[in-house]
N, C-alpha and C positions, 0 to 999 in steps of 0.2 A: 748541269744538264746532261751532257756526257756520262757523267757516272750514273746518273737515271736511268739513262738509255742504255747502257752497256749491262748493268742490273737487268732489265727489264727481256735483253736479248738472251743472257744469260737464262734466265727464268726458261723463256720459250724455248730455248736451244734444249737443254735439259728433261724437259716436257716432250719435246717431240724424241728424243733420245731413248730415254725409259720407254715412253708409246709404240716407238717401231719395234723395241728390244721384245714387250710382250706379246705386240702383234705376228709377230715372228714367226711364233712360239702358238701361238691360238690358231687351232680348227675354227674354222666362222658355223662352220654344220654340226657341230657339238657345243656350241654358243647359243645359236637356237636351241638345241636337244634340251640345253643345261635352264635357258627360258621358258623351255614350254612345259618343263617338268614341275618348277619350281611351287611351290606353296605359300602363295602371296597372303596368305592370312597373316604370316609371321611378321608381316610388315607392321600391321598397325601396333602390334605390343613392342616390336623395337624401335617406330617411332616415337613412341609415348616413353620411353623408357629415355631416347636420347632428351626428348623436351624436357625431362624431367632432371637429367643430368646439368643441362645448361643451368636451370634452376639453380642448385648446391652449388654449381661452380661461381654464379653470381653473391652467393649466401659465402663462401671460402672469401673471393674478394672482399667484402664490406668485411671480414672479418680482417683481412689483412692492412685492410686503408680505416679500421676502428683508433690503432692507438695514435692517429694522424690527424684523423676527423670523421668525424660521424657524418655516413654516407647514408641515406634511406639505404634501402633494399630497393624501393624501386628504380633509384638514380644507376646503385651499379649492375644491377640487370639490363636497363636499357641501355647504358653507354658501354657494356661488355659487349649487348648485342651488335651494338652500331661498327663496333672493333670489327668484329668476326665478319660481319658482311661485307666492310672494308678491304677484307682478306681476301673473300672472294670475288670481288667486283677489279680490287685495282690491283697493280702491281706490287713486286718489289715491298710484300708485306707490308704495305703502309699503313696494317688495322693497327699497327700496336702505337705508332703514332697517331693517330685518330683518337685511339682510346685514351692517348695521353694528355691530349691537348684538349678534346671535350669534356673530360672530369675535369681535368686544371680549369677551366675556361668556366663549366658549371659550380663549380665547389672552392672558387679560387684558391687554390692551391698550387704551386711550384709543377711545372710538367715536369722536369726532375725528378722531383718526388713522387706522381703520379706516375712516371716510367717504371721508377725503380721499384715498384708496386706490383708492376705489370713483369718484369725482369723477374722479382723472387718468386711470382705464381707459376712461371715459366720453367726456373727453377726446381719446384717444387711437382710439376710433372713429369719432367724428366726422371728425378728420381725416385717416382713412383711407379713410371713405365719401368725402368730398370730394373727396379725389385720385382718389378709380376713378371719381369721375364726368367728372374733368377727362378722364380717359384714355378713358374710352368715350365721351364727343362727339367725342373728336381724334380716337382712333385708329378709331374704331368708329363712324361718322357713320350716325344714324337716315335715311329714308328721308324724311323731313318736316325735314330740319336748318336749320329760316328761324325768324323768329321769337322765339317762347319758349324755342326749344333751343339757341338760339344766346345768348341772353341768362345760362341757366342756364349753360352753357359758360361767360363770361365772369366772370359773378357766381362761381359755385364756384371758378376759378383765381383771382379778387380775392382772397374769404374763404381762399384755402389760403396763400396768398404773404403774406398780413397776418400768421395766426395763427400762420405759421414767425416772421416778423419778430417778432411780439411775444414769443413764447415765447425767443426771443434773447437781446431787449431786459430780458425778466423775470428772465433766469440771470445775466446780464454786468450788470444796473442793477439790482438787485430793488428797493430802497426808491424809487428815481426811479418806476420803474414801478407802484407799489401805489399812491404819493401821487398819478401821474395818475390812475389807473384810478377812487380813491378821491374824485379832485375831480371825472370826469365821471360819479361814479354820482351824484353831489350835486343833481342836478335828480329825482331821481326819488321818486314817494311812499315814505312812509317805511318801509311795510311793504315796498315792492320792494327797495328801497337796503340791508334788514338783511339781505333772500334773498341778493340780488347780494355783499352783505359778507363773509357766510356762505360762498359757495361758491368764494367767492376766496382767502379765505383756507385754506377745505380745499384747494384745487388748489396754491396755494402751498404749504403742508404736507404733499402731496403727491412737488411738485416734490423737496422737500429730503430724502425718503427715497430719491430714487434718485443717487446719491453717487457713481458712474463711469459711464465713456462707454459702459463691456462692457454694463450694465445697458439703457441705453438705446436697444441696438443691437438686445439679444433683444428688447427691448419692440417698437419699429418693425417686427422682422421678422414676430414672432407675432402681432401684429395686422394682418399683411399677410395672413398664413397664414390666421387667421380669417377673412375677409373673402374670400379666394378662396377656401375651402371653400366659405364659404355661397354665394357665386356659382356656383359649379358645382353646386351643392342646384339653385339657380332655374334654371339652364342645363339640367338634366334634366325638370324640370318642364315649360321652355317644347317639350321635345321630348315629352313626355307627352301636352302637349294640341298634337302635330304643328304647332306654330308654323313648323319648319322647313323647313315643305311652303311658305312664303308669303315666305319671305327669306332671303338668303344665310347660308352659314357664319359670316361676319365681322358683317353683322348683328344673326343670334342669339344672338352673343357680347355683342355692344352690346346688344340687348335684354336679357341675362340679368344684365349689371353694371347699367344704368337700372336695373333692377326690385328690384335688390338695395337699391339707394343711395336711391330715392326710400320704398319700404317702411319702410327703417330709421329715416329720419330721416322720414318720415311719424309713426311711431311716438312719437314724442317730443312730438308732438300731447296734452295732457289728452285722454283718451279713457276708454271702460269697459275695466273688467277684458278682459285677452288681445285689445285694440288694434280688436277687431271693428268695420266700418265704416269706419273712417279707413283700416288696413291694403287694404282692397280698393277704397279712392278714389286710396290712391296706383299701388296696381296700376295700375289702370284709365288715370289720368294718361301714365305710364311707358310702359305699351306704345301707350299711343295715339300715341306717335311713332314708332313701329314700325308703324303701319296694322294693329295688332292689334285686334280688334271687341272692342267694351265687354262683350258678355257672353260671349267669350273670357276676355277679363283677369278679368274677374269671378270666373269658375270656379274657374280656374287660381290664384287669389288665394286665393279661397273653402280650396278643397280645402288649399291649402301652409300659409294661416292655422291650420287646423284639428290637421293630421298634428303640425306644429311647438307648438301648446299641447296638446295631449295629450301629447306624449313628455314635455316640459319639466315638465309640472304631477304626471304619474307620476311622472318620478325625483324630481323635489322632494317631493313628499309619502310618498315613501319615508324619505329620509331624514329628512325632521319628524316622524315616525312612529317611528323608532328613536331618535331623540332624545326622543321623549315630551314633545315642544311642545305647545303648544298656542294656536290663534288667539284664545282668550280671554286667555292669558295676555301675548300683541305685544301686543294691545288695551290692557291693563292697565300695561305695563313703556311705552308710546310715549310719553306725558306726560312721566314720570320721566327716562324715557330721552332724548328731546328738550331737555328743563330742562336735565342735564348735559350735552349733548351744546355746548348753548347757550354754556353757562357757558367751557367747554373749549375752545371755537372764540374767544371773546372774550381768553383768556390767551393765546392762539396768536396772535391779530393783533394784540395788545399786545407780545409778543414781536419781531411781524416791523416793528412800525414801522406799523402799519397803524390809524390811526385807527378807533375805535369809531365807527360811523355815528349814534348818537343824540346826542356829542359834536362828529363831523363839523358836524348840525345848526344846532349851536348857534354855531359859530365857523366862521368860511372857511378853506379849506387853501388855503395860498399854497405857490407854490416856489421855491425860490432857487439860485443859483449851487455851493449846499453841496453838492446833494445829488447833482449832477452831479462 
């Protein structure tokens, strides 16, 4: 209960943090200017574009939960949807649990297994944010490219070239690679080291449901797919609020991938319910290497945040509503649901070879010549 609530205050503390940082920062009289200029046709082709993104991302899932069990399309579209508004409605990110326990619960399948489903898609946009960011410094150089953007340029091609290697090194070594990864989580407090335990072993149990290379190949493409849908979302938007008038074609290309990749993984930030604050710190961030004005990005952050959790929180609360859910009853099943989920994830990394961390504590993991 405590840790709920301390998550929870975390979130909000964070949220109001980022919000005054950009409020700061923002003319309220060029906030209006930057509203009443704007060109709201642009709206409807970026919200059709985001709907349609959601789409693929539901079509990526049933690909990923295929060599596990055959999902409709309609099941993991509405139980992705029901995730994502969960996101925005509650705290402390409790959509990814939601999504885990209503497929498990629907599909009877392991919430484990349905987590760790939910974990490698997660996975698998991160490092596809990371590579559109490598591509839009290189190919797409900001107007301000010294510095910080140069840095982030460097660091994100680091973090992309690592996590290919290590995801390599996980498929062709998996037990070499768990028992490292398991003696450098060893320095860390005990509650981090059982998270970090936890989500290693779902992303391993993951990895092992996608079983050919054909699999692997829709996954990489359809997360390409997503990711440039949603970029051309924000690429209409930055022509919305006529950023266009202020930088070239190639440019506003580069602005509209920055704005994608820093939002998203902004996002990931503990924040309040539907991102608010932090979402429009990373705006603001992003275009600011574009010479775009703070209460520019503000707006245009403002207005994309807004359009994008109202569709998201409508279609999900549609179909929680035909399912006859109810948020008293996640509330009541999360405990339960968690204990098992716990229990299931500790058979799984006894399975892989993967030492229990409160075990790990107790004795050093050594390595030897075998395991290579």
């Amino acid at each position: 209960m405590f840790k709920s609530l301390g998550k929870q205050l975390l979130g909000f503390g964070l949220t109001l943090f980022f919000l005054a940082i950009v409020l700061l920062n923002v003319k309220f009289d060029e906030v209006g200017t930057a509203f009443g200029q704007a060109n709201y046709l642009y709206l409807i082709p970026a919200i059709a574009i985001t709907f349609l993104a959601y789409l693929v991302r539901a079509w990526r899932w049933q690909i990923i939960l295929k060599p596990t069990k055959e999902v409709s399309y309609g099941a993991s579209y509405s139980v992705m949807m029901i995730g994502f508004m969960a996101n925005n409605l509650l705290p402390a990110r409790i959509g990814e649990f939601v999504r885990a326990y209503t497929l498990g619960a629907q599909e009877k399948i392991s919430k484990s297994l349905s987590l760790a489903t939910i974990v490698l898609e997660r996975v698998c946009d991160g490092l596809t944010l990371v590579a559109f960011m490598g591509i839009a410094l290189v190919v797409f150089p900001s107007p301000k490219q010294t510095g910080w953007t140069e840095f982030i340029e460097i660091f994100s091609t680091a973090v992309f070239v690592f996590a290919i290697l290590f995801l390599v090194f996980l498929i062709v070594r998996e037990k070499l690679a768990l028992r490292l990864v398991s003696f450098l989580m060893k320095p860390l407090p005990n509650g981090l080291e059982k998270k970090a335990h936890n989500l290693l072993t779902s992303f391993v149990l993951g990895l092992h449901a996608l079983k050919n290379g054909r699999s692997i190949i829709a996954i990489v493409l359809t997360s390409a797919l997503v990711w440039a849908m949603e970029g051309c979302s924000y690429y209409l938007m930055l022509r919305a609020f006529k950023i266009d008038q202020i930088m070239s074609p190639l440019e506003l290309i580069g602005a509209g991938v920055l704005l994608l990749v820093f939002v998203n993984l902004g996002t990931m930030v503990p924040s309040a319910p539907g991102f608010f604050g932090v979402y429009q710190a990373a705006a603001t961030v992003a275009l600011g290497a574009y010479a775009v004005s703070s209460a520019t990005a503000f707006s245009l952050a403002l207005l994309t945040n807004t359009f994008q959790y109202v569709m998201v929180t409508a279609i999900g609360l549609v179909f929680f509503t035909r399912r006859n859910m109810s948020f008293k009853a996640l509330r009541a099943n999360k405990q339960a649901g968690d204990q098992e989920q716990e229990a299931e994830t500790e058979e799984v990394a006894t399975s892989l070879g993967l030492e229990d961390p409160d075990e790990a504590a107790k004795q050093k993991t050594s390595f030897s010549a075998a395991d290579s």
